[in-house]
C-alpha positions as protocol buffer text, in pm:
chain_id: "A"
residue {
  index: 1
  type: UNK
  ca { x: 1891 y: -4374 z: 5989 }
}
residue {
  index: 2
  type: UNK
  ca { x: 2238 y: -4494 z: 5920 }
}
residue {
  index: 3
  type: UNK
  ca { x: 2558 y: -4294 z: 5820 }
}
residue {
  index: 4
  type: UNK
  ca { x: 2917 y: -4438 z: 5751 }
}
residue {
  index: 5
  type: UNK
  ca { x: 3217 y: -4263 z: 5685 }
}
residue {
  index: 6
  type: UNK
  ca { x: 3257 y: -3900 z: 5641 }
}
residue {
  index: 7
  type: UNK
  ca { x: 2902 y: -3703 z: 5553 }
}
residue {
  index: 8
  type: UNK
  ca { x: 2920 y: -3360 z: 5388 }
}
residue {
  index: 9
  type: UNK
  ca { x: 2710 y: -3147 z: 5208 }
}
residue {
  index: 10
  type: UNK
  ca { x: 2715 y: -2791 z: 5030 }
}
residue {
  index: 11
  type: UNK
  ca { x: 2634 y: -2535 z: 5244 }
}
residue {
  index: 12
  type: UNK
  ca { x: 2321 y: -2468 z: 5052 }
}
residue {
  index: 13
  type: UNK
  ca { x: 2209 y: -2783 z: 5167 }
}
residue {
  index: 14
  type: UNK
  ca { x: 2202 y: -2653 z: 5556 }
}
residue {
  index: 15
  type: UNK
  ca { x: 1867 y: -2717 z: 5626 }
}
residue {
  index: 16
  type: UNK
  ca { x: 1822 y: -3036 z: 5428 }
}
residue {
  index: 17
  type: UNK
  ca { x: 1740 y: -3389 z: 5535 }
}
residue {
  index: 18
  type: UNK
  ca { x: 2075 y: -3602 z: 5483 }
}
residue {
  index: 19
  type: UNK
  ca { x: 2007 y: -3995 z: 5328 }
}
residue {
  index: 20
  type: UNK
  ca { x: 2338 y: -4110 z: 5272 }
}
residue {
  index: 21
  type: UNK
  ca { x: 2319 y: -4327 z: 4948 }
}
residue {
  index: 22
  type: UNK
  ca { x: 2677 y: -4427 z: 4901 }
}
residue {
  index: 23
  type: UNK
  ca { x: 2953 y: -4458 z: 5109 }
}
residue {
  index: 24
  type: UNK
  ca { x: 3270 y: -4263 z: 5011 }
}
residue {
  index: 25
  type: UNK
  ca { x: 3405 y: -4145 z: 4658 }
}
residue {
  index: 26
  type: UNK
  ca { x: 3465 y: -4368 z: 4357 }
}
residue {
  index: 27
  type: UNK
  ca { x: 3757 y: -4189 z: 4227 }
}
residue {
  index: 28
  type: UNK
  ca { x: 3923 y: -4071 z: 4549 }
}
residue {
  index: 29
  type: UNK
  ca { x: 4241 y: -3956 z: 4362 }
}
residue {
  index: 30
  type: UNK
  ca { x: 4229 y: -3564 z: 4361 }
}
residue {
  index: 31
  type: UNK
  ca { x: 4530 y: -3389 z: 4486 }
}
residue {
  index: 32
  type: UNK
  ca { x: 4368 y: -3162 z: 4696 }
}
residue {
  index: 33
  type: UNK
  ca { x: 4096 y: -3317 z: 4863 }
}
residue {
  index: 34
  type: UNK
  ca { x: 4140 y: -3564 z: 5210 }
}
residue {
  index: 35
  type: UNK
  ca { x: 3751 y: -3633 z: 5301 }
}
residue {
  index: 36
  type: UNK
  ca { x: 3766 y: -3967 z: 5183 }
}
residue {
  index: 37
  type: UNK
  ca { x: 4134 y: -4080 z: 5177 }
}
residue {
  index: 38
  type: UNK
  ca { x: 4097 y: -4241 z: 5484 }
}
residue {
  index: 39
  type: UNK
  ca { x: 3764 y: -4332 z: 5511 }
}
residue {
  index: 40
  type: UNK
  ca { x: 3562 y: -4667 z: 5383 }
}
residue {
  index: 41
  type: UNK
  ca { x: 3600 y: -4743 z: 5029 }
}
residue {
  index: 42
  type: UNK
  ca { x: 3364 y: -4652 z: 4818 }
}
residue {
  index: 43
  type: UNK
  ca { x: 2961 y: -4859 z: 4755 }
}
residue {
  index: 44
  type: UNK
  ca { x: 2685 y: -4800 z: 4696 }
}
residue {
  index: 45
  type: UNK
  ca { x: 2419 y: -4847 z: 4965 }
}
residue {
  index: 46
  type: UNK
  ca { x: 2128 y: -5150 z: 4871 }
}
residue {
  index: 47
  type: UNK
  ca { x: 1810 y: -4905 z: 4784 }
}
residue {
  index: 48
  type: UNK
  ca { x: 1578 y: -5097 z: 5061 }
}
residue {
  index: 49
  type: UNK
  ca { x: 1833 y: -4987 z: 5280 }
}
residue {
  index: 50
  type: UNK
  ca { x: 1792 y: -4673 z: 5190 }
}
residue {
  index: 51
  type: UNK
  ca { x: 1434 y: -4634 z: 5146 }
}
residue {
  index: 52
  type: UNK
  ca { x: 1436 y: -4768 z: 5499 }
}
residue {
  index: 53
  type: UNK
  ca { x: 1600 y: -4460 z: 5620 }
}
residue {
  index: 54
  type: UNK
  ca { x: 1368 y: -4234 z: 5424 }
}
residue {
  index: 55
  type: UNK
  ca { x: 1110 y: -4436 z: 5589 }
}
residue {
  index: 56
  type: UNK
  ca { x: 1259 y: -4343 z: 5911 }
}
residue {
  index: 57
  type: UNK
  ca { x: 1272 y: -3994 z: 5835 }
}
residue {
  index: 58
  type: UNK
  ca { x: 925 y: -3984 z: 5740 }
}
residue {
  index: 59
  type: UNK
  ca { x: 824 y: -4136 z: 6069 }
}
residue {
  index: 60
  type: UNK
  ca { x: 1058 y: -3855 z: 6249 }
}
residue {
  index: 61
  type: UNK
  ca { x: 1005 y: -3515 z: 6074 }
}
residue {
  index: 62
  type: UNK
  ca { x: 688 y: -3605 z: 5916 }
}
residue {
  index: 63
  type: UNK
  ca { x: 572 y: -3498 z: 5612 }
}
residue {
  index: 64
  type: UNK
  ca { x: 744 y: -3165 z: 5639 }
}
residue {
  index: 65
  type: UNK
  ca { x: 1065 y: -3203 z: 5468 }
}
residue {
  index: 66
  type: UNK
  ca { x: 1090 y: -2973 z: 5191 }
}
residue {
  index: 67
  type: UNK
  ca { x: 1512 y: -3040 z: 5047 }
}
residue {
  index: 68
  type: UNK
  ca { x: 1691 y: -3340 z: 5037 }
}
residue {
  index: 69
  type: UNK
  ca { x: 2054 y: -3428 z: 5021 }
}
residue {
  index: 70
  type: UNK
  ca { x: 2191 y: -3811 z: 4886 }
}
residue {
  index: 71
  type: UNK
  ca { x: 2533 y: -3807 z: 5018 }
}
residue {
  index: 72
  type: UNK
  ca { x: 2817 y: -3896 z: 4945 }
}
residue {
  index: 73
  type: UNK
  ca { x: 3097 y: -3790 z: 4756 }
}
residue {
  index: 74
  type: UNK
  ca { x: 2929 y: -3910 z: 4400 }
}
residue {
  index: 75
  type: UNK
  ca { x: 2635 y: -3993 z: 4390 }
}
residue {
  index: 76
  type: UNK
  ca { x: 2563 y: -4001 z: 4046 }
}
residue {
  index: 77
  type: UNK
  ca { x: 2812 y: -4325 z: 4057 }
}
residue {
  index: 78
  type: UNK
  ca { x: 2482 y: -4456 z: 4189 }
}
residue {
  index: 79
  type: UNK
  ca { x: 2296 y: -4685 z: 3890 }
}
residue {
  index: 80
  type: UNK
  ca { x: 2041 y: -4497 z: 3767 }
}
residue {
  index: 81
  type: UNK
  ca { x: 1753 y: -4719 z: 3848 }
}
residue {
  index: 82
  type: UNK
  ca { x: 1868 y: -4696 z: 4184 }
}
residue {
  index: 83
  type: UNK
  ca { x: 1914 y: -4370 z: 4219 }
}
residue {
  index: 84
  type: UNK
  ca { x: 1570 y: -4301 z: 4041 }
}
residue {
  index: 85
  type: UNK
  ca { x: 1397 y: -4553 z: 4293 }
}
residue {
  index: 86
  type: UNK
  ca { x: 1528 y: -4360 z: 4574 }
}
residue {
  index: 87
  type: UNK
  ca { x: 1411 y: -4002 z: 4438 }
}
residue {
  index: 88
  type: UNK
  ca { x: 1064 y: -4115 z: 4352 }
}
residue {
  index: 89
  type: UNK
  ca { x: 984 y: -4256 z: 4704 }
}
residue {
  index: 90
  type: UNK
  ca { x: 1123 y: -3969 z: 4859 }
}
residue {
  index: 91
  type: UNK
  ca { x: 854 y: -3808 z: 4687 }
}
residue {
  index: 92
  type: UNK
  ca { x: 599 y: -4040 z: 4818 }
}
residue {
  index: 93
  type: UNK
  ca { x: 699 y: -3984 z: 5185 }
}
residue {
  index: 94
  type: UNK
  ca { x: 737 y: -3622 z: 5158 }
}
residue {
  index: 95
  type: UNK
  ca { x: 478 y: -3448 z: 4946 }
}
residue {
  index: 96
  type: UNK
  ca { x: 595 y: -3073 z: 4994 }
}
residue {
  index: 97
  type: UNK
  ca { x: 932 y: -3160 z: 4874 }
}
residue {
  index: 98
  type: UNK
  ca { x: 1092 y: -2868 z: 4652 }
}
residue {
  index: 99
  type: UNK
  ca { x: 1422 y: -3025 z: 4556 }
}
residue {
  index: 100
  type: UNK
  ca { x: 1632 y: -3358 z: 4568 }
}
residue {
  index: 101
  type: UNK
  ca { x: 2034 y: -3262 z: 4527 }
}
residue {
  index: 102
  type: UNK
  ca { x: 2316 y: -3502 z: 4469 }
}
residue {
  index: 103
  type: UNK
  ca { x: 2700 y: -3482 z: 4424 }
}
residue {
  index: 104
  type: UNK
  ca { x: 2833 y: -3588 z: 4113 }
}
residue {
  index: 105
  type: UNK
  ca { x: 3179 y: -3564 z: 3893 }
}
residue {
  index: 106
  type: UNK
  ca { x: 3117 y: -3497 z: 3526 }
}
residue {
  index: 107
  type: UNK
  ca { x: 3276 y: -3829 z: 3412 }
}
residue {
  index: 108
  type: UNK
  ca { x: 2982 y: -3983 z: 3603 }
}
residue {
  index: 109
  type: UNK
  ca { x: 2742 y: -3809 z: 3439 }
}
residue {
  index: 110
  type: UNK
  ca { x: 2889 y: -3833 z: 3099 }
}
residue {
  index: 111
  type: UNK
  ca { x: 2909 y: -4197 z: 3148 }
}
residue {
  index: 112
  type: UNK
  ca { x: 2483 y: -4205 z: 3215 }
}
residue {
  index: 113
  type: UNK
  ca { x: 2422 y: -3977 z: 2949 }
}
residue {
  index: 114
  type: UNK
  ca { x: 2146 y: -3753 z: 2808 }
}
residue {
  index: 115
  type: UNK
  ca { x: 1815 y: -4016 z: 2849 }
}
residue {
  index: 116
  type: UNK
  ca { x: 1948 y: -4140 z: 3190 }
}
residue {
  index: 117
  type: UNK
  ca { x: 1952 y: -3750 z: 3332 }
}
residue {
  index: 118
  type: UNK
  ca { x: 1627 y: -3727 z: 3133 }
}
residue {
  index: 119
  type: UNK
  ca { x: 1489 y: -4031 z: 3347 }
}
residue {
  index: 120
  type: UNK
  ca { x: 1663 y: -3921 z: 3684 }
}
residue {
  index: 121
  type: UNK
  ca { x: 1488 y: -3545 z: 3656 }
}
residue {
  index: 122
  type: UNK
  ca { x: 1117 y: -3730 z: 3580 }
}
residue {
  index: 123
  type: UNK
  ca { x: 1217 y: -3906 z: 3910 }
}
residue {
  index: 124
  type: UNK
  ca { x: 1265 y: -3646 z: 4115 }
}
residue {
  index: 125
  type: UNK
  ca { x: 1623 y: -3525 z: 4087 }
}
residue {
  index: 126
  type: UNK
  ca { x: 1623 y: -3165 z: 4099 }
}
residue {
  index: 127
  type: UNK
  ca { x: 1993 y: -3021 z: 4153 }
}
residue {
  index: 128
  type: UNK
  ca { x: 2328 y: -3166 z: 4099 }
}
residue {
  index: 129
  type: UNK
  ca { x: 2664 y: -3008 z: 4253 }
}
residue {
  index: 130
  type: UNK
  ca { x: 2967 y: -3054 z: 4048 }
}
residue {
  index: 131
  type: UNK
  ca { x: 3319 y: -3023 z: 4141 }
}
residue {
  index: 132
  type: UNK
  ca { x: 3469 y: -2890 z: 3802 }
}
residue {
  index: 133
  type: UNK
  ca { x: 3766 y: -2724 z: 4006 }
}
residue {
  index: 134
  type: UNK
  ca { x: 3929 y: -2623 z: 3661 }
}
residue {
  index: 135
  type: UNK
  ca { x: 3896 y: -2590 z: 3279 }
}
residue {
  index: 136
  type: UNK
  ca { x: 4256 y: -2619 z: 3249 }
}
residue {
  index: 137
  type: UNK
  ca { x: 4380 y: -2942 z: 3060 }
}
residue {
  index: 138
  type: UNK
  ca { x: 4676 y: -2885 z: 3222 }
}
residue {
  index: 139
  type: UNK
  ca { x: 4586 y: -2825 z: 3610 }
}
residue {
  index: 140
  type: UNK
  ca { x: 4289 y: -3116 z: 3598 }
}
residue {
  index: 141
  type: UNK
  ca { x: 4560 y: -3375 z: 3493 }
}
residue {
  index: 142
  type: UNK
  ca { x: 4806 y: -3243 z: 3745 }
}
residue {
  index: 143
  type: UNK
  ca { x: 4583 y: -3225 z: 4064 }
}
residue {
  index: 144
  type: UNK
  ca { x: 4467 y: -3588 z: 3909 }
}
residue {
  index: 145
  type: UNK
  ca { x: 4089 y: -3495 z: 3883 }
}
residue {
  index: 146
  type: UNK
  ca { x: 4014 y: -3774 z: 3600 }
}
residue {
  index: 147
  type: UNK
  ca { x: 3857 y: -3535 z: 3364 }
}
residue {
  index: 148
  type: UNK
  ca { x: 3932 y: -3278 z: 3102 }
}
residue {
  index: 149
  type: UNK
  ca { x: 3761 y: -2974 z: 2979 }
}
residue {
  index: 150
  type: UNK
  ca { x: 3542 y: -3121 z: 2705 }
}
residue {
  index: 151
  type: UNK
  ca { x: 3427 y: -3433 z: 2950 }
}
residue {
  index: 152
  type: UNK
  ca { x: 3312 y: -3149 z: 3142 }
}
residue {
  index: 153
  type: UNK
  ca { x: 3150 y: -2920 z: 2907 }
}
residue {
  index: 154
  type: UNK
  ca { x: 2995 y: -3221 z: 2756 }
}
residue {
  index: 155
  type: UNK
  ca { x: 2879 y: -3354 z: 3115 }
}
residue {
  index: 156
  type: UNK
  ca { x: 2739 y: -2998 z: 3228 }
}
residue {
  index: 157
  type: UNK
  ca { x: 2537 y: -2941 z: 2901 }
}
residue {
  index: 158
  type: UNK
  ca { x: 2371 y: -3267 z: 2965 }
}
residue {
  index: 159
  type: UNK
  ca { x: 2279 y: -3212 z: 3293 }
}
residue {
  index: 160
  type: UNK
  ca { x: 2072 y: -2884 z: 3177 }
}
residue {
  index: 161
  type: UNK
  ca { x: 1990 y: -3035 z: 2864 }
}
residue {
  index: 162
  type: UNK
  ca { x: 1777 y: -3288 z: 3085 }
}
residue {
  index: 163
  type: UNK
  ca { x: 1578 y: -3033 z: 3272 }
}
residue {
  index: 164
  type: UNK
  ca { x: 1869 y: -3071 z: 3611 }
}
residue {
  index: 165
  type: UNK
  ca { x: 1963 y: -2727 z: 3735 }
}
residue {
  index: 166
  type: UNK
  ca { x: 2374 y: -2751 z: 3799 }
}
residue {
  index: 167
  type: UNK
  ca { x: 2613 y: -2575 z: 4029 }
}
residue {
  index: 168
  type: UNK
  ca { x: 2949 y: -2564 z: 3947 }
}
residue {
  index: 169
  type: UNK
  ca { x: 3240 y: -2538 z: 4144 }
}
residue {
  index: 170
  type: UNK
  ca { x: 3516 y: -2334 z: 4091 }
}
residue {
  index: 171
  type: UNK
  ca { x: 3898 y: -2344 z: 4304 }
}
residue {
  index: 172
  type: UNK
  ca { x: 4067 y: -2069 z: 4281 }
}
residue {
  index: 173
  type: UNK
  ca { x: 4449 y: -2125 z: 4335 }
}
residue {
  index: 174
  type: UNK
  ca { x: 4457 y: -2481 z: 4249 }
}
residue {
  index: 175
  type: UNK
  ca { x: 4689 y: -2420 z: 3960 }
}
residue {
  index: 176
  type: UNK
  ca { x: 4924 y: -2241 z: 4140 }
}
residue {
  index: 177
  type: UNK
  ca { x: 5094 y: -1903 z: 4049 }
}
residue {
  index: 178
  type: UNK
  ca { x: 5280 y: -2082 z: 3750 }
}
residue {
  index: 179
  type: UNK
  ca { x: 4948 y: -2197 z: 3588 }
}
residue {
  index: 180
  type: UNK
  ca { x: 4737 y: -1894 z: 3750 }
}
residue {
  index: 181
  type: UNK
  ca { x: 4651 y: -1722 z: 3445 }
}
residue {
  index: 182
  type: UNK
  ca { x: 4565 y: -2008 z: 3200 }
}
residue {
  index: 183
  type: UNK
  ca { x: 4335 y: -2181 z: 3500 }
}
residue {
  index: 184
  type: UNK
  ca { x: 4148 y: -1889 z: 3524 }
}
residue {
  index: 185
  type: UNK
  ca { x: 4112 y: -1840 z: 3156 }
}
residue {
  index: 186
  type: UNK
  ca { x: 4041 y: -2181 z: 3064 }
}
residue {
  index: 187
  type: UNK
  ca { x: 3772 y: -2177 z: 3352 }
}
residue {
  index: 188
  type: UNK
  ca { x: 3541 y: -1935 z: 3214 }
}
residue {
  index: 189
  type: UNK
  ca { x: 3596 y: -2051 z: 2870 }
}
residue {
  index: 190
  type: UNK
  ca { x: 3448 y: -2392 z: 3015 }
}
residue {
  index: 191
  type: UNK
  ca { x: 3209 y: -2227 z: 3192 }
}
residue {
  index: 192
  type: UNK
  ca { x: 3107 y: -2009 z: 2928 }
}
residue {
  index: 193
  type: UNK
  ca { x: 3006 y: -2301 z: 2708 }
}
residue {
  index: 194
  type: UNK
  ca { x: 2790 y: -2462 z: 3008 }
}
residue {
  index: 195
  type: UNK
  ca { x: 2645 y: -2119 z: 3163 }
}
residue {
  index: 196
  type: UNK
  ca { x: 2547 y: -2334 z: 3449 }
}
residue {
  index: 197
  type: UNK
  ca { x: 2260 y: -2218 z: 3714 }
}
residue {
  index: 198
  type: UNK
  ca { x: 2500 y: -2143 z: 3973 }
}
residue {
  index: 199
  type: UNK
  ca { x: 2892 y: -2109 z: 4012 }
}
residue {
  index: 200
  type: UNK
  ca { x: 3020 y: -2200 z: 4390 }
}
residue {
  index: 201
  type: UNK
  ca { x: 3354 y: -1996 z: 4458 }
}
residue {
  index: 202
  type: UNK
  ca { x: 3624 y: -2179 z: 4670 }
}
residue {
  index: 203
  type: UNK
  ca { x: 3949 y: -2122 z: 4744 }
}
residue {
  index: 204
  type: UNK
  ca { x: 4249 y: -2389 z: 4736 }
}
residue {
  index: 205
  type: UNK
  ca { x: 4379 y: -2433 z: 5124 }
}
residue {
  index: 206
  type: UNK
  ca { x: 4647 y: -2705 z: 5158 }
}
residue {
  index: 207
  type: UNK
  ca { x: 4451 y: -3023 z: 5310 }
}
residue {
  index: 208
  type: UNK
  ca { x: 4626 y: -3268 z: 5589 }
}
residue {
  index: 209
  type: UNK
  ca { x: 4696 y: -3631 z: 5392 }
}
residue {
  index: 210
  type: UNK
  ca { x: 4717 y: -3494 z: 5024 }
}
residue {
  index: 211
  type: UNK
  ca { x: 4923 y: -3512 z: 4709 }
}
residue {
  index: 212
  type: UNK
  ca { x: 4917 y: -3104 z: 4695 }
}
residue {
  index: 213
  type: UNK
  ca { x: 5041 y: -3086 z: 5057 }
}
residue {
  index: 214
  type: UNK
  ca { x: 5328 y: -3277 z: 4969 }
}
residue {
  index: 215
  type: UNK
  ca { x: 5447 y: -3102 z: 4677 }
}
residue {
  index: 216
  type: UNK
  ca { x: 5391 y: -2785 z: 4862 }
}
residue {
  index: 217
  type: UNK
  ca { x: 5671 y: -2888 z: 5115 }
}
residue {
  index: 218
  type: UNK
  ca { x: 5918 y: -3020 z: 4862 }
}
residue {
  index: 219
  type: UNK
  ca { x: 5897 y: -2667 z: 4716 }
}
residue {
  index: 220
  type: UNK
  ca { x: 5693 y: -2811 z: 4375 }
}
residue {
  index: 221
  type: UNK
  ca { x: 5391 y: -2588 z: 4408 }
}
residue {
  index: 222
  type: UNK
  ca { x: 5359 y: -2254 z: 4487 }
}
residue {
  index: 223
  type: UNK
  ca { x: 5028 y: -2111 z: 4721 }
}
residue {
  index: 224
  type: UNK
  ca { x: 4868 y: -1812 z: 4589 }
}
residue {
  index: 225
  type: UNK
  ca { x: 4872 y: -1482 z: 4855 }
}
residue {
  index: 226
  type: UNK
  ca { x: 4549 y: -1326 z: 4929 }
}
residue {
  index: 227
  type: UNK
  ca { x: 4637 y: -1051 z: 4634 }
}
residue {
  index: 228
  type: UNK
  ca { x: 4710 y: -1329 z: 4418 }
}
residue {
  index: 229
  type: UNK
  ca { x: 4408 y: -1555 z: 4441 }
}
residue {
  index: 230
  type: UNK
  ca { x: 4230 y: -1206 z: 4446 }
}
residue {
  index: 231
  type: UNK
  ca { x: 4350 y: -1097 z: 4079 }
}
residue {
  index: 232
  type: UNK
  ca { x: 4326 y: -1480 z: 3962 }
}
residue {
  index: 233
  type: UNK
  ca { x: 3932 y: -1454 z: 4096 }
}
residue {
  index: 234
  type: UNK
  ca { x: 3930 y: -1087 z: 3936 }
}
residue {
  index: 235
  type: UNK
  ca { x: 4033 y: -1246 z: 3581 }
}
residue {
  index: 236
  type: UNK
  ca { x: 3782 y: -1546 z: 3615 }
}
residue {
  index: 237
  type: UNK
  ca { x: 3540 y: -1310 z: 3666 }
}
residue {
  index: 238
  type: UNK
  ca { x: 3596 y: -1065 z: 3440 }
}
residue {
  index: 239
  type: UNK
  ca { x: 3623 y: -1303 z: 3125 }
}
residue {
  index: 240
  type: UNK
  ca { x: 3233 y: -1515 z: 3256 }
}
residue {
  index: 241
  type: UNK
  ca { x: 2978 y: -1442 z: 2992 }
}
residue {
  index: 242
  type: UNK
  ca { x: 2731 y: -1650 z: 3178 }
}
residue {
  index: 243
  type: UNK
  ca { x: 2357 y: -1589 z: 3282 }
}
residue {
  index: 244
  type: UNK
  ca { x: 2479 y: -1738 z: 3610 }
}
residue {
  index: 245
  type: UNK
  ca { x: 2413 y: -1669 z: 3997 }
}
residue {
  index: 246
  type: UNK
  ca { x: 2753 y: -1665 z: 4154 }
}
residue {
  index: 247
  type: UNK
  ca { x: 2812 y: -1753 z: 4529 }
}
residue {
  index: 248
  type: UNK
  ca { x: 3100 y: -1761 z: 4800 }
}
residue {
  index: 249
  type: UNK
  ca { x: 2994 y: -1962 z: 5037 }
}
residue {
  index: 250
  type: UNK
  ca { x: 3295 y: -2086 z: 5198 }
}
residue {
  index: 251
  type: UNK
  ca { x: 3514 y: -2016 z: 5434 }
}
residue {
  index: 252
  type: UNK
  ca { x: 3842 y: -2050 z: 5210 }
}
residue {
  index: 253
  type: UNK
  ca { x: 3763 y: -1676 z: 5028 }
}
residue {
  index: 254
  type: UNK
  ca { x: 3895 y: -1386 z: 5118 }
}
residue {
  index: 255
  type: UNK
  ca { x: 3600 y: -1141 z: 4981 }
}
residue {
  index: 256
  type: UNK
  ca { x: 3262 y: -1252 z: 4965 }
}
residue {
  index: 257
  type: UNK
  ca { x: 3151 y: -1217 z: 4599 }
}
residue {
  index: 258
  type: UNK
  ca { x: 2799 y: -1299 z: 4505 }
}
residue {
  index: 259
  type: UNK
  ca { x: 2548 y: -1226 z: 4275 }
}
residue {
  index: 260
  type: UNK
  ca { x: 2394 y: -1254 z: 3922 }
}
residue {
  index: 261
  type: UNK
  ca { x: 2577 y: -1200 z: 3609 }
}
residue {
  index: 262
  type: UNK
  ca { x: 2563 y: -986 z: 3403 }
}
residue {
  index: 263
  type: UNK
  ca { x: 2392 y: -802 z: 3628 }
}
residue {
  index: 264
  type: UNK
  ca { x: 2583 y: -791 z: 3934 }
}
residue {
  index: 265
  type: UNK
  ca { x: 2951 y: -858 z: 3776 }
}
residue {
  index: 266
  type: UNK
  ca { x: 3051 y: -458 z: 3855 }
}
residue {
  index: 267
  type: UNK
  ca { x: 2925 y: -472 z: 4236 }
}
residue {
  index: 268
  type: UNK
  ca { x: 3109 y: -812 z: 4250 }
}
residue {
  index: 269
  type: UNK
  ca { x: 3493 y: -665 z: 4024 }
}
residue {
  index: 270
  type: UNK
  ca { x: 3478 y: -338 z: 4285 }
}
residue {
  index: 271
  type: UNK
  ca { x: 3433 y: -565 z: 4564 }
}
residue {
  index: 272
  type: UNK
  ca { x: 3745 y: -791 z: 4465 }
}
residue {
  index: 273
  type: UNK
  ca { x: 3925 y: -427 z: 4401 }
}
residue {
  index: 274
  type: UNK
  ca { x: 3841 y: -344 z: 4738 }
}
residue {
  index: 275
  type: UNK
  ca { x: 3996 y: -651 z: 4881 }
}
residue {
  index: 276
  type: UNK
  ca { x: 4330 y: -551 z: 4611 }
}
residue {
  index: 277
  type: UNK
  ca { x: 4365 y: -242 z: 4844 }
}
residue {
  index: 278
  type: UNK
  ca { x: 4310 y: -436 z: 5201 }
}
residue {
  index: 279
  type: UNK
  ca { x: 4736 y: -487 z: 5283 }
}
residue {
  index: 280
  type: UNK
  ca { x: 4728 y: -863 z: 5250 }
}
residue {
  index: 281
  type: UNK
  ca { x: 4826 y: -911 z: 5647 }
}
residue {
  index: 282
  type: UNK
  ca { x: 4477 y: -854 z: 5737 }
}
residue {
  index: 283
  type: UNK
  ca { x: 4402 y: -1149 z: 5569 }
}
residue {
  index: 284
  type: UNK
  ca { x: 4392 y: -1541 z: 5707 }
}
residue {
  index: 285
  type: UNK
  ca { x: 4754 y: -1666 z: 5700 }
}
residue {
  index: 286
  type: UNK
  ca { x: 4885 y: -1833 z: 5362 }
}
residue {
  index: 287
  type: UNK
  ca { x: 5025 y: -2194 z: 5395 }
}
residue {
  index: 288
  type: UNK
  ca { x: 5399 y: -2123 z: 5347 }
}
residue {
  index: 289
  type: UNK
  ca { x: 5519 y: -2490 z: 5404 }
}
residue {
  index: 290
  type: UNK
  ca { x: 5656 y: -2486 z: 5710 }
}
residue {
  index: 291
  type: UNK
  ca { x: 5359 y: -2590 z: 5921 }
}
């Protein structure tokens, strides 16, 4: 099996068998994000190539594998016949296979459209993760994430319009305390409109090599504290109206919150309340710029 630049995958996706099926990330623009910045540019991989590797894999785990991952960064860049080669033999080689997740931006999937989804889910495709960061106008164009809010509404209805569950991801902090408010606002009104299957928590944490760590040291933006990002979290998810399961699997978050809505959402407003009360010291150090 071959791999070529940087590989990553959700961390739902622990325990899945990687197939890289492009190299790299098409846009490669955002603000905040270094994984590809310096790495190859971006292709897509020839599909013998790849079915080569899931050959491979067949060979190694045998017929076992029950999730799949198609990195990279986007791989719903990938044409769909491609793509849709590549998810029915997986399904060939691996007959107790449960689900088949990709990466992809909404302007990728707007760009395929509804009967392209349609034909990618009667392939295989099971799950994609999306990077929707924001529903802010405002904050997408400044952190230079080539969408909008209606691109992404209109790309996440799609998706579960063809049959696709979707997982949406969410940075808290990545307006900044000036735009802290509207971004969470804006967010849930976005997400509101999708009610996606699942909505992935992160939290914005200055990256080596970015546009965002640069205006941080000239003074341009300002990082939330932990109390901060807590109340801008504590407004996102007090204004969801969603059927969604919420996770917070990362690292970057100060409280874990998790759980179903509307179930869940008072468990998951006292935790973040709790966290309000925690003195903010206890917390992982802020990026103040001088580092």
């Amino acid at each position: 099996m071959h791999y070529e630049g940087p590989i990553y995958r959700p961390p739902s996706e622990a325990d899945s068998l990687l197939i890289q099926a492009t190299v790299g990330c098409p846009h490669n623009k955002c603000a905040f994000c270094m994984v590809y910045k310096k790495g190859p540019p971006y292709r897509v991989r020839p599909v013998a190539d790849i079915q080569k590797d899931l050959d491979e894999a067949r060979a190694y785990y045998g017929p076992e594998v029950k999730t799949l991952f198609f990195p990279a960064g986007n791989t719903m860049a990938m044409p769909t016949d491609g793509l849709a080669a590549i998810c029915a033999h997986a399904h060939t080689l691996f007959p107790r296979l449960q689900r088949i997740t990709v990466y992809g931006s909404s302007p990728y999937i707007h760009k395929k459209g509804l009967a392209h989804l349609i034909r990618l889910k009667e392939a295989g495709l099971t799950r994609i993760h999306v990077g929707l960061e924001s529903g802010d106008d405002h904050v997408l164009q400044a952190v230079k994430k080539g969408t909008n809010a209606r691109e992404q509404m209109e790309a996440g209805k799609r998706v579960l319009q063809a049959g696709i569950e979707l997982s949406e991801y969410v940075m808290i902090g990545i307006g900044g305390r000036r735009n802290s408010r509207a971004h969470a606002l804006h967010t849930a009104q976005v997400l509101n409109a999708i009610n996606p299957d699942f909505i992935r928590i992160r939290t914005f944490l200055p990256k080596v090599n970015t546009l965002l760590l640069h205006q941080i040291r000239k003074g341009r933006f300002q990082v939330l504290s932990p109390h901060e990002a807590l109340r801008e979290t504590r407004d996102f998810m007090a204004n969801l109206t969603v059927t969604s399961r919420i996770a917070s699997d990362h690292y970057t978050n100060y409280v874990d919150v998790h759980g179903a809505l509307p179930r869940d959402r008072n468990r998951m407003l006292a935790a973040i309340d709790h966290g309000l009360q925690t003195p903010e010291h206890r917390f992982r150090p802020v990026y103040v710029g001088t580092q």
